[in-house]
Residue, then its C-alpha position, 0 to 999 in steps of 0.5 A: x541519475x538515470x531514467x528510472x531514478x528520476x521516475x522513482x524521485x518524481x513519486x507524488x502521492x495523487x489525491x485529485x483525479x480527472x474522470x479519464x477512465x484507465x484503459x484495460x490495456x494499461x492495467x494489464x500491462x502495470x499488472x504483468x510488470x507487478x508480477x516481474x517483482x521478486x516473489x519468494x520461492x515463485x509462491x506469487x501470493x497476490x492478487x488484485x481486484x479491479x473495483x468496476x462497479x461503481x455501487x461498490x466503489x461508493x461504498x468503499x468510500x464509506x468503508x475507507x473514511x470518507x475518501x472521495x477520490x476512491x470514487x473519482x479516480x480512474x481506476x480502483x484496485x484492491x491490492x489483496x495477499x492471496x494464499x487461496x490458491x496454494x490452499x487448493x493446490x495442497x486440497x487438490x493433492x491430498x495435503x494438509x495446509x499448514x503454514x503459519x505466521x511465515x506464510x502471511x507474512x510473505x503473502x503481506x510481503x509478496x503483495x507490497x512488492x508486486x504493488x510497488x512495481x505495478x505503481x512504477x509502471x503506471x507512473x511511467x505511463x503518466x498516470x498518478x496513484x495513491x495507496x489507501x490504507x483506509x482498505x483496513x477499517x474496516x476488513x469484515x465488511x470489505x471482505x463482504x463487499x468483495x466476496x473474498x474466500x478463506x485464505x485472500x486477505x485485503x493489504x491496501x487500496x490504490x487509486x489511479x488515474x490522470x493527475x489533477x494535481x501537482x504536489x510539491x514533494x513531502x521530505x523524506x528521511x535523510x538517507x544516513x537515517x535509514x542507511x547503516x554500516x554493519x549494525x544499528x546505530x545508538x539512540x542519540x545518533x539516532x536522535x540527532x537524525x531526527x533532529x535534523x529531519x524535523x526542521x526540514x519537515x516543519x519548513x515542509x509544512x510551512x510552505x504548504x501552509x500547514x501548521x509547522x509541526x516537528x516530524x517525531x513529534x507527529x510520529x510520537x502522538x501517532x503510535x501511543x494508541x492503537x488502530x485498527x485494533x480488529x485486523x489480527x481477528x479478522x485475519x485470523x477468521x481469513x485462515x492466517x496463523x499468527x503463530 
């Protein structure tokens, strides 16, 4: 291994904070190392707001479920798909904007990659993250926080800000359960894969002194009902096409 893959292989995610605020100069530069991800097209349909205030940051708690450490980290950002500024150039020169589900789904992409690279960069400056999901409750009221116009769409929060922590790491997947040769494998290999994860995630669990539970098993309760069952609604009130 080199460096950047022992970087990669240290990963945690950070639920505990010290109040060390992160400095602008830090956010700027994780930010600019963001925008060297790939971008299809050089579209670079993302963007990021740095929540300063902290009334806001107060009510993003609320608006997350109840997840202190969106106030307590150092610093919060709301990591956002934004098609707004092609919207105006396309205004600006007389055209008709029309892209459809292929543009969200890039912006979603677009904003992923971009997150991806600004966290490595803040790790390797020693801070700690932790993506929230949680931005995603509840959109409409995030969107009225944030005053975000037609065509910026909110993908997730990430906190960030000196660990004060240290979290043993939670197993992945083997890699032959997610690295294939020329096609798809069939269900009971697939299963077999699973099989085997499962013991290492129950031993996981243990030795954090959480009930054992069998990884599918978590996996199968998680995906029989819907969440966040508002989110095509409010994207589409955004300006998405989802067809």
């Amino acid at each position: 291994m080199n460096p950047t893959i022992e970087l990669l292989h240290r990963h945690r995610s950070i639920r505990r904070y010290t109040d060390q605020v992160v400095p602008d100069e830090a956010l700027r530069e994780a930010v600019a190392a963001g925008q060297a991800a790939s971008t299809s097209s050089a579209i670079q349909s993302y963007c990021v707001i740095h929540v300063r205030d902290m009334a806001k940051r107060r009510r993003l708690v609320e608006l997350t479920g109840n997840q202190e450490k969106v106030a307590a980290c150092g610093a919060f950002l709301a990591v956002c798909g934004d098609t707004r500024r092609h919207r105006l150039a396309a205004a600006r020169d007389g055209k008709t904007y029309d892209a459809r589900f292929e543009a969200f789904l890039l912006a979603v992409i677009d904003a992923s990659l971009f997150a991806q690279n600004m966290v490595v960069a803040l790790e390797s400056m020693g801070y700690g993250i932790c993506y929230i999901g949680g931005l995603r409750n509840r959109p409409f009221e995030v969107d009225e926080l944030l005053d975000l116009p037609e065509g910026v769409h909110p993908i997730f929060g990430l906190c960030v800000g000196v660990p004060a922590e240290a979290p043993a790491a939670r197993p992945r997947l083997p890699v032959d359960a997610v690295l294939f040769d020329d096609a798809y494998p069939d269900d009971p290999a697939v299963l077999a894969e699973l099989e085997r994860y499962d013991t290492a995630y129950e031993r996981y669990l243990v030795e954090r002194g959480a009930e054992p539970r069998r990884w599918s098993s978590i996996m199968a309760d998680k995906f029989t009902s819907p969440v966040r069952a508002d989110q095509a609604a409010y994207h589409r009130a955004k300006g998405a096409r989802l067809d």
